[in-house]
ZAPATOR-209774 format. One record per residue: residue number from 1; x, y, z of N, C-alpha, C, O, CB in turn. Coordinates in nm, 4 decimals. Each point is the difference from the previous one (the first is absolute). Glycine has a CB too. Layout:
REM residues N
KOLSE  pos       n_x       n_y       n_z      ca_x      ca_y      ca_z       c_x       c_y       c_z       o_x       o_y       o_z      cb_x      cb_y      cb_z
KOLSE  NUM         X         Y         Z         X         Y         Z         X         Y         Z         X         Y         Z         X         Y         Z
...
REM end
This chain:
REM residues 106
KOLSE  pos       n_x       n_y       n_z      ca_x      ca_y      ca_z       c_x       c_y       c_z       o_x       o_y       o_z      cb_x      cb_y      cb_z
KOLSE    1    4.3312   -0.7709    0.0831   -0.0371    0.0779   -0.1164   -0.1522    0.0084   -0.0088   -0.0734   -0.0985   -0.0089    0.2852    0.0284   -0.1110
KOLSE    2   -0.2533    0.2009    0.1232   -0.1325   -0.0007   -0.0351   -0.0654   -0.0276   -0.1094    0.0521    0.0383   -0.1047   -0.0215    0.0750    0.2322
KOLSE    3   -0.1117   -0.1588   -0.1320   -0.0854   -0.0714   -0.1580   -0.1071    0.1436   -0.0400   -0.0652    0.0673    0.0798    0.0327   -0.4077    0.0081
KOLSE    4    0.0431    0.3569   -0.2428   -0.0978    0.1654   -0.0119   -0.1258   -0.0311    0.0272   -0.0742    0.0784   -0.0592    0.1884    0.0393   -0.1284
KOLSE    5   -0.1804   -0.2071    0.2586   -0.1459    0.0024    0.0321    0.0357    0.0368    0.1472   -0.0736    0.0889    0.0426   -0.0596   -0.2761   -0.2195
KOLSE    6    0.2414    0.1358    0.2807    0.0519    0.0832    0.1067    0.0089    0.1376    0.0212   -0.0541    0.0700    0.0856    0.1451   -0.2338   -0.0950
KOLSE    7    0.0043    0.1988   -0.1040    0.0178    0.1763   -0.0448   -0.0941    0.0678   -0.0370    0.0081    0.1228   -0.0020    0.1673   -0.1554   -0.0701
KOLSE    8   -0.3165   -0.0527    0.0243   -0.1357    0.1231   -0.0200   -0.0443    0.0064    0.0910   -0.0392    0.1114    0.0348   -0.0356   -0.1284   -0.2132
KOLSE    9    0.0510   -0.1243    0.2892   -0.0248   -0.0108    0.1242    0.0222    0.1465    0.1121   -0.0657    0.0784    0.0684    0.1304   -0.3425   -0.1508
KOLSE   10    0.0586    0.2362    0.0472    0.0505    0.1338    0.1062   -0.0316    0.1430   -0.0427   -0.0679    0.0768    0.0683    0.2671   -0.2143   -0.0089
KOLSE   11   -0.1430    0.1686   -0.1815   -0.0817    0.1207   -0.0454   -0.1018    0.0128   -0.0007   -0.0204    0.1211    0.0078    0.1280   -0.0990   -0.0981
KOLSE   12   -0.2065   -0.0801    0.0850   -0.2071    0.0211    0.0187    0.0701    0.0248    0.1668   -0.0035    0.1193    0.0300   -0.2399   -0.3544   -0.2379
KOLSE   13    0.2960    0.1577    0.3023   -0.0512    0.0250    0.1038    0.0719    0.1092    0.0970   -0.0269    0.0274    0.1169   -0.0610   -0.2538   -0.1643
KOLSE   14    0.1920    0.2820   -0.0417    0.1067    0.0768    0.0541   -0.1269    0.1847   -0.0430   -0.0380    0.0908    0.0740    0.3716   -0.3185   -0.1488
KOLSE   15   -0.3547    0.1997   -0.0759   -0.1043    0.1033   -0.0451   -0.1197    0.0550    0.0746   -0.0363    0.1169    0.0127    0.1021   -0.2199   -0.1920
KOLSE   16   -0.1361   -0.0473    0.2415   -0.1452   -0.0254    0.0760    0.0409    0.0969    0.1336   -0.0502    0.1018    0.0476   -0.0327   -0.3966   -0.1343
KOLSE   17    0.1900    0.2176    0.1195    0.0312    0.0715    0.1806   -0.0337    0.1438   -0.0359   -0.0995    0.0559    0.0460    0.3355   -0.2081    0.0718
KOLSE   18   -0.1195    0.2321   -0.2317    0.0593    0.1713   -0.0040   -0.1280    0.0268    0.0075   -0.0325    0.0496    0.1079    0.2552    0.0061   -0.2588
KOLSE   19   -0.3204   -0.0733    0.0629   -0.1385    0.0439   -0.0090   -0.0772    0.0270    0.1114   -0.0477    0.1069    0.0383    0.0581   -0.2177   -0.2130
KOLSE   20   -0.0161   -0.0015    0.2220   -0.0546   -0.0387    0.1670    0.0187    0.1089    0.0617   -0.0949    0.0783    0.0030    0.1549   -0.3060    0.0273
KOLSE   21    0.0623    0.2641    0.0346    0.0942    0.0189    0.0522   -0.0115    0.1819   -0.0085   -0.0289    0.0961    0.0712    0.1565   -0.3667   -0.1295
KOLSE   22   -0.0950    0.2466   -0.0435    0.0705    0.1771   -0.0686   -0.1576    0.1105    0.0967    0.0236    0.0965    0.0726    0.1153   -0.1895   -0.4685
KOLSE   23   -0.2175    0.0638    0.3790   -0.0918    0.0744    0.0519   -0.0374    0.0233    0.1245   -0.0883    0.0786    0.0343    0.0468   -0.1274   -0.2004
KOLSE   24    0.0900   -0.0007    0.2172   -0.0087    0.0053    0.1572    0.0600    0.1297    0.0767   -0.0538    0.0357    0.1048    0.0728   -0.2914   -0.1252
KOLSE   25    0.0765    0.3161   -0.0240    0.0610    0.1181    0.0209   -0.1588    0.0977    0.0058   -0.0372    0.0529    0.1047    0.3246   -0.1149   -0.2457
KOLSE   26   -0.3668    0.0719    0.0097   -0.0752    0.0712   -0.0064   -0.1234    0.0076    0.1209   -0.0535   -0.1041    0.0382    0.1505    0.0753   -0.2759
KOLSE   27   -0.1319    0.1490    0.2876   -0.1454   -0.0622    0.0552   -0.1005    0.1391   -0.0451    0.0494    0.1022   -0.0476    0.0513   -0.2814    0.3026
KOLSE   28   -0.2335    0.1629   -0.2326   -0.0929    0.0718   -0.0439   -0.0929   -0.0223    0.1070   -0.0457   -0.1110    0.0274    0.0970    0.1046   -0.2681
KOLSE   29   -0.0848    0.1358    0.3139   -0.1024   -0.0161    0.1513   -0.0908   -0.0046   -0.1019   -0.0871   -0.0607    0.0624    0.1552    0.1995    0.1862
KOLSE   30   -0.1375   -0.1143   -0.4062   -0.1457   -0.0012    0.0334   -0.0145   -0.1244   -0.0956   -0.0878    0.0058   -0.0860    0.0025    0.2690    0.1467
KOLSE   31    0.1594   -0.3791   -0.0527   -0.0118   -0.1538   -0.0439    0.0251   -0.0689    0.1240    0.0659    0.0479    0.0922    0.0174   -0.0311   -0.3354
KOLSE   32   -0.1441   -0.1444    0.2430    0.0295   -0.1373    0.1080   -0.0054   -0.0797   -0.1029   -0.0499    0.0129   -0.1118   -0.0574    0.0176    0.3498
KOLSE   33    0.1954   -0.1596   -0.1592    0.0617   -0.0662   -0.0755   -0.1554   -0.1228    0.0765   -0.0660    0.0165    0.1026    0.4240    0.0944   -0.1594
KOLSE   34   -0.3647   -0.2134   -0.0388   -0.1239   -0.0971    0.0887    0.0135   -0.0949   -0.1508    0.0236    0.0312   -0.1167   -0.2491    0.1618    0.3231
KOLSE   35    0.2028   -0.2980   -0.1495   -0.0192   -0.1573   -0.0498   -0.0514   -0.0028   -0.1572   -0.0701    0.0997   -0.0178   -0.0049   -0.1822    0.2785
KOLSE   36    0.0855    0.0031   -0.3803   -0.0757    0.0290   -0.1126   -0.1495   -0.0421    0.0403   -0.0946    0.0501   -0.0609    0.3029   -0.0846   -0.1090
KOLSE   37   -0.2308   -0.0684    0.2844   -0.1152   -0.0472   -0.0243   -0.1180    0.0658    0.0680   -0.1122   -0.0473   -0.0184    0.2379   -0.1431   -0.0235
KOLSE   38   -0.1054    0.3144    0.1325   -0.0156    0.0814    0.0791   -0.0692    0.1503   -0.1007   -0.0339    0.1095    0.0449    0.2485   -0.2538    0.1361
KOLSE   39   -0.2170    0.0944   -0.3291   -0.0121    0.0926   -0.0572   -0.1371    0.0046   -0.0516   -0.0449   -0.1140    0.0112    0.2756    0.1174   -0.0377
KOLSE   40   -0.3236    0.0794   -0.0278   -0.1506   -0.0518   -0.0519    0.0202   -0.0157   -0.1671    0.0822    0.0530   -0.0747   -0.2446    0.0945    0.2828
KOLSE   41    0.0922   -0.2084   -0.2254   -0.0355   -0.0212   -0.1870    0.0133    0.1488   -0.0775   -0.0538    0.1058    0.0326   -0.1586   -0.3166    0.0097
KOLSE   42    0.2780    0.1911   -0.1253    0.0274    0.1227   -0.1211    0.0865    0.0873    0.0914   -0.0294    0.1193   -0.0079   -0.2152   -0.1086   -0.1538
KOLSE   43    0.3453   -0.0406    0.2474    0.0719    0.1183    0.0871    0.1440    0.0150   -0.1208    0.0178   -0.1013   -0.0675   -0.1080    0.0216    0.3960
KOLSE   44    0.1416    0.1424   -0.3423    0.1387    0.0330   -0.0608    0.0732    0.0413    0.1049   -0.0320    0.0724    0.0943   -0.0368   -0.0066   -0.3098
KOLSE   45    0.2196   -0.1449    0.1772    0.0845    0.0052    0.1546    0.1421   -0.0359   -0.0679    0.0170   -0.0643   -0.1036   -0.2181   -0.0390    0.3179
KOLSE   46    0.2846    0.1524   -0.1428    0.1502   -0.0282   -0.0259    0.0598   -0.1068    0.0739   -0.0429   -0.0036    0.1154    0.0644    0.2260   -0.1603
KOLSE   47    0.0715   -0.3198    0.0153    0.0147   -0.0644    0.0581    0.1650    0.0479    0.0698    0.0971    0.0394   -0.0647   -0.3006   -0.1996   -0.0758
KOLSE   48    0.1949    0.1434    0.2699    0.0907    0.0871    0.1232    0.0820   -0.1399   -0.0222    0.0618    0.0200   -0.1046   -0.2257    0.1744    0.3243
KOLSE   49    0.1969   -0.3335   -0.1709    0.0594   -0.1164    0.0086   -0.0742   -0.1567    0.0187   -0.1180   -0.0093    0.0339    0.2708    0.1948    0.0467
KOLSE   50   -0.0835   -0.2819   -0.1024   -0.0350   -0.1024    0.0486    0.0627   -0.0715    0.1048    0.1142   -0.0407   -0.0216   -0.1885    0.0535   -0.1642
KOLSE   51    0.0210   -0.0360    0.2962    0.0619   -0.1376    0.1043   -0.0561   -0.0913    0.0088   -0.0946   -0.0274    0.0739    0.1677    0.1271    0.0499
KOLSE   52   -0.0004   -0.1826   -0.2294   -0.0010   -0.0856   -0.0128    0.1037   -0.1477   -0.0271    0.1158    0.0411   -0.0075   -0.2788    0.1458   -0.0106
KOLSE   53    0.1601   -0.3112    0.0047    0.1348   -0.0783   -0.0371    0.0691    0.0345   -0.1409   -0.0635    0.0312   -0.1007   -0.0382   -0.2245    0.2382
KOLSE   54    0.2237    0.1842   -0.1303    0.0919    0.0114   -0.1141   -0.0972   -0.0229   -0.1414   -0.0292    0.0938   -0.0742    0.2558   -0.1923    0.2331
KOLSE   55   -0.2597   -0.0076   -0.1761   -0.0733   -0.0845   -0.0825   -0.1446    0.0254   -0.0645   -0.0531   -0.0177   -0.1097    0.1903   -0.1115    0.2444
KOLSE   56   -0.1754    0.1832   -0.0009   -0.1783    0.0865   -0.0346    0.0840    0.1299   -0.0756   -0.0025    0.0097   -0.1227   -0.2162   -0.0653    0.3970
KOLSE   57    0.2882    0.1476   -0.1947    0.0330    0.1524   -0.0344    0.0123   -0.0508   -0.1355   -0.0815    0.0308   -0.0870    0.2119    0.1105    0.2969
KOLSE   58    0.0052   -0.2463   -0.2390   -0.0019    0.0575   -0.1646   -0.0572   -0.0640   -0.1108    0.0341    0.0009   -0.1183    0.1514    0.0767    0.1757
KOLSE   59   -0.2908   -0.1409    0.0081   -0.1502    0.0084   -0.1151   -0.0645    0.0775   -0.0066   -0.0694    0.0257   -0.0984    0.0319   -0.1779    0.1079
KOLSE   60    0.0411    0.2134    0.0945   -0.1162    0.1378    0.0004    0.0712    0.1413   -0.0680   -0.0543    0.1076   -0.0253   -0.0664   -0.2011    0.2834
KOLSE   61    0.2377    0.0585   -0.2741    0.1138    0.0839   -0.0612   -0.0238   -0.0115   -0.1474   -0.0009    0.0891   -0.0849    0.1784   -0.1299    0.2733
KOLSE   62   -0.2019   -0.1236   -0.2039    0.0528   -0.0300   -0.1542   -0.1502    0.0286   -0.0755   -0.0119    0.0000   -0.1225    0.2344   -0.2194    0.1686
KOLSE   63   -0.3476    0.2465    0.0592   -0.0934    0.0106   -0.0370   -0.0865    0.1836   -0.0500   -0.0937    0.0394   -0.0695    0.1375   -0.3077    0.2199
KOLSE   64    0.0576    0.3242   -0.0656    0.0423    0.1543   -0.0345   -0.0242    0.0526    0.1356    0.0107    0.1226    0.0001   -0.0820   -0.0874   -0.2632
KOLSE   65    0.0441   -0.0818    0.3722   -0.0357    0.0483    0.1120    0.1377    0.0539    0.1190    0.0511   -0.0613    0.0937   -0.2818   -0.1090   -0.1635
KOLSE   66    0.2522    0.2819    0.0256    0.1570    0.0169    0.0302   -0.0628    0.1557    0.0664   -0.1098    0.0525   -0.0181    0.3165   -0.2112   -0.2157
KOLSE   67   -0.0988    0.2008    0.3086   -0.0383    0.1346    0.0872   -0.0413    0.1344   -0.0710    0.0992    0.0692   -0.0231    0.0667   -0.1629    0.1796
KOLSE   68   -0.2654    0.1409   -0.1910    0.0424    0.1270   -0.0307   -0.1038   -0.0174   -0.1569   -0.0257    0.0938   -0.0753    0.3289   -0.0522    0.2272
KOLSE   69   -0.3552   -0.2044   -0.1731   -0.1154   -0.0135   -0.0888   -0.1234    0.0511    0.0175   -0.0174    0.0307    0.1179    0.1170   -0.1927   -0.1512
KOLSE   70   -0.1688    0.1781   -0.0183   -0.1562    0.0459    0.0298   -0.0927   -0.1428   -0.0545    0.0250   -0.0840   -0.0864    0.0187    0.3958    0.0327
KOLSE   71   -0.1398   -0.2971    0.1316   -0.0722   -0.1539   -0.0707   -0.1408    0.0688    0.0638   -0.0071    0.1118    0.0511    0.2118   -0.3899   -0.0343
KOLSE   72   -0.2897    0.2031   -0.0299   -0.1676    0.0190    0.0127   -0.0939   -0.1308    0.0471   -0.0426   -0.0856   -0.0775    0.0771    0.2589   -0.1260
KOLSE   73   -0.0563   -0.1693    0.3450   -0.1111   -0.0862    0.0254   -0.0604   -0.0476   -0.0885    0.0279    0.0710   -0.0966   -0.0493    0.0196    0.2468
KOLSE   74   -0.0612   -0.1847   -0.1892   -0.0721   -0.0300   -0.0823   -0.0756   -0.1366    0.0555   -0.1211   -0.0049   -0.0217    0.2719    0.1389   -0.1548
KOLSE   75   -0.0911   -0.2434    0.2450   -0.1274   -0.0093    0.1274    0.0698   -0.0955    0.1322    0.0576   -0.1088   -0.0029   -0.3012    0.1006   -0.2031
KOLSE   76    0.2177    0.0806    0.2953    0.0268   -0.0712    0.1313   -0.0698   -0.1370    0.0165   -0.1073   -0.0359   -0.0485    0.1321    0.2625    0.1479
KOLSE   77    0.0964   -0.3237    0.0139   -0.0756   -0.1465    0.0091    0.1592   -0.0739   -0.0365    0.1182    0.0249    0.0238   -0.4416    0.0134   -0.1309
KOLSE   78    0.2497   -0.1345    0.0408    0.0683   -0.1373    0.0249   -0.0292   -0.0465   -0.1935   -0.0875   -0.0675   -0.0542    0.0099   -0.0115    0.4082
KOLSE   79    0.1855    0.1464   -0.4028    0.1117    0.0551    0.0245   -0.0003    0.1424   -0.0594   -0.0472    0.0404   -0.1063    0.1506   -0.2672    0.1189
KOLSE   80   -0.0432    0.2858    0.0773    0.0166    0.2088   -0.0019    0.0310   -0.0018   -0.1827    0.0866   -0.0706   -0.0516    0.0973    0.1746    0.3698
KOLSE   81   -0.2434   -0.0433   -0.3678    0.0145    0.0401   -0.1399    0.0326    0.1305   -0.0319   -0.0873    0.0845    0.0198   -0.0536   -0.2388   -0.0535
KOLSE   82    0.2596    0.1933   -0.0164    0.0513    0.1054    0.0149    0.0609    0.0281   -0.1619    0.0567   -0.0932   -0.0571   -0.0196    0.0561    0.3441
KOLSE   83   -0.0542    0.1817   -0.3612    0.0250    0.0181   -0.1407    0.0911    0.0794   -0.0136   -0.0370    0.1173    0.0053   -0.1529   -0.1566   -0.0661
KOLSE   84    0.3792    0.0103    0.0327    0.0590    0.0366   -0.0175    0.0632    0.0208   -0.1245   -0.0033   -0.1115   -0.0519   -0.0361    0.0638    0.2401
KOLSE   85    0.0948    0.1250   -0.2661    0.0299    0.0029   -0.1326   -0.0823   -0.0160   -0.0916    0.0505   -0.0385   -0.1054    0.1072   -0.0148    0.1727
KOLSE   86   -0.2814    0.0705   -0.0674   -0.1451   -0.0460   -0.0612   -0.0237   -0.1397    0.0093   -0.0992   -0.0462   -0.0565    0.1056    0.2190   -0.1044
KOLSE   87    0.0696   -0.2452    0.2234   -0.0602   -0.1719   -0.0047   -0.0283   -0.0345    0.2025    0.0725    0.0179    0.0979    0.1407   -0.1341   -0.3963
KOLSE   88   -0.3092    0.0790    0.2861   -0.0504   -0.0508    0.1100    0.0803   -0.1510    0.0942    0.0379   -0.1063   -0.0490   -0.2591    0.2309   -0.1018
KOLSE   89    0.2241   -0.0913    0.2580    0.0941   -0.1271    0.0308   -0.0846   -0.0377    0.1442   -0.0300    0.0942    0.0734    0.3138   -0.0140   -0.1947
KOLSE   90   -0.3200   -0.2129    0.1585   -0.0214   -0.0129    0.0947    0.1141   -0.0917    0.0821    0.0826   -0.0856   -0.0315   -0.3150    0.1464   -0.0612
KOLSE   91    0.1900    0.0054    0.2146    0.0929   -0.0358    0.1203   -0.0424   -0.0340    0.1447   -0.0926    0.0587    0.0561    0.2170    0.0814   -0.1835
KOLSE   92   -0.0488   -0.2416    0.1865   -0.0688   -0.0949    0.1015   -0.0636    0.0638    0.1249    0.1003    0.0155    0.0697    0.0654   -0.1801   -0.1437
KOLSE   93   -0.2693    0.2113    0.1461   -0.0653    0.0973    0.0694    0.1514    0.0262    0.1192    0.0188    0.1044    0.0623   -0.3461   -0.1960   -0.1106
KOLSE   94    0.4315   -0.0506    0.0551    0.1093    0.0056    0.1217    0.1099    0.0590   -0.0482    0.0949    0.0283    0.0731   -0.1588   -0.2247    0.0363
KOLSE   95    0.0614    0.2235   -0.2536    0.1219    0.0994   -0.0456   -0.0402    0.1201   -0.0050    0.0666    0.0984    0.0323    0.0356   -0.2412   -0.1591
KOLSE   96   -0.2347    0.1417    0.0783   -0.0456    0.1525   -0.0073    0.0620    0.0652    0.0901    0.0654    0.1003   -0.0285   -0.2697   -0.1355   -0.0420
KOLSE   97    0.1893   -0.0301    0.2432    0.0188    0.0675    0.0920    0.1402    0.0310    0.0306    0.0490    0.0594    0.0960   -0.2497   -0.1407   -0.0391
KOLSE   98    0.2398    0.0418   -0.1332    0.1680    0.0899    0.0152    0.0683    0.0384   -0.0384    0.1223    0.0128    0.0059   -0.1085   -0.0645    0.0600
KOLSE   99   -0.1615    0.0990   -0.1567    0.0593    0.1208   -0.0750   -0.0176    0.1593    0.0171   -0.1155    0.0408   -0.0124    0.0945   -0.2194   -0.1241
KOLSE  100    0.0816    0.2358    0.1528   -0.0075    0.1280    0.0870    0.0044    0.1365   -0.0934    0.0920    0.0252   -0.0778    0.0358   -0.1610    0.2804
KOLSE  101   -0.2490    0.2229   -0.1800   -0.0109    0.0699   -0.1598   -0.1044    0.1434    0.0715   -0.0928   -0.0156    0.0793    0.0848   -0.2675   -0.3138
KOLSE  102    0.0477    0.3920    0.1891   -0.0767    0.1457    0.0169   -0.0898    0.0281   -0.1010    0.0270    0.0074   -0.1199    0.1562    0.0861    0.2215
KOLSE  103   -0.3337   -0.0720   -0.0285   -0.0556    0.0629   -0.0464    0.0220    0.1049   -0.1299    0.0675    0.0971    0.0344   -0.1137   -0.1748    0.1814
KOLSE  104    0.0115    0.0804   -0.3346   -0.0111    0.1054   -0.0850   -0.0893    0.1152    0.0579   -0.1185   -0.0312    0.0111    0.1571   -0.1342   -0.1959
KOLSE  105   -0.0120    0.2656    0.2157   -0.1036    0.1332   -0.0402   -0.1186    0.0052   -0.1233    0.0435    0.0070   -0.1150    0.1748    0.1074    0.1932
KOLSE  106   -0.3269   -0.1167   -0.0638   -0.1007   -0.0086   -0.0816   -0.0606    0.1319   -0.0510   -0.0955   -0.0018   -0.0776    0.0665   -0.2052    0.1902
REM end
């Protein structure tokens, strides 16, 4: 029997994947997909997926960083600082990197 901290368990991570996931069908020749940390200060960018462990993904999930978000450089390093939902979150320069996110058009 699953316990309901099990059952939210799975739904955050059953939700996290579709997100992930669901976009991949799509592609766009005049976007590339490239690393968050790969990005310069003040860039605006969508975030394409994360590869990363079960455990990282759905913090970075629970933190709003889910496919298809928009967030904003705000400063590269140790640790990548990135402003999603208007609150700023920093993140470890080794997760940054796997996180996988397109360029905005400026």
């Amino acid at each position: 029997m699953l316990s309901y901290a099990n059952k939210s368990y799975s739904l955050l991570h059953s939700f996290y994947l579709l997100n992930t996931l669901g976009d991949d069908m799509e592609s766009d020749t005049n976007t590339s997909v490239q690393s968050l940390v790969d990005l310069p200060k003040n860039a605006v960018c969508a975030v394409k997926g994360v590869d990363a462990s079960e455990e990282h993904a759905l913090r970075l999930a629970g933190l709003g960083l889910t496919a298809g978000r928009e967030l904003r450089v705000v400063r590269r390093g140790e640790p990548t600082i990135v402003q999603v939902y208007g609150t700023r979150i920093g993140i470890a320069r080794s997760l940054a990197r796997c996180v996988s996110v397109v360029l905005n058009p400026a």
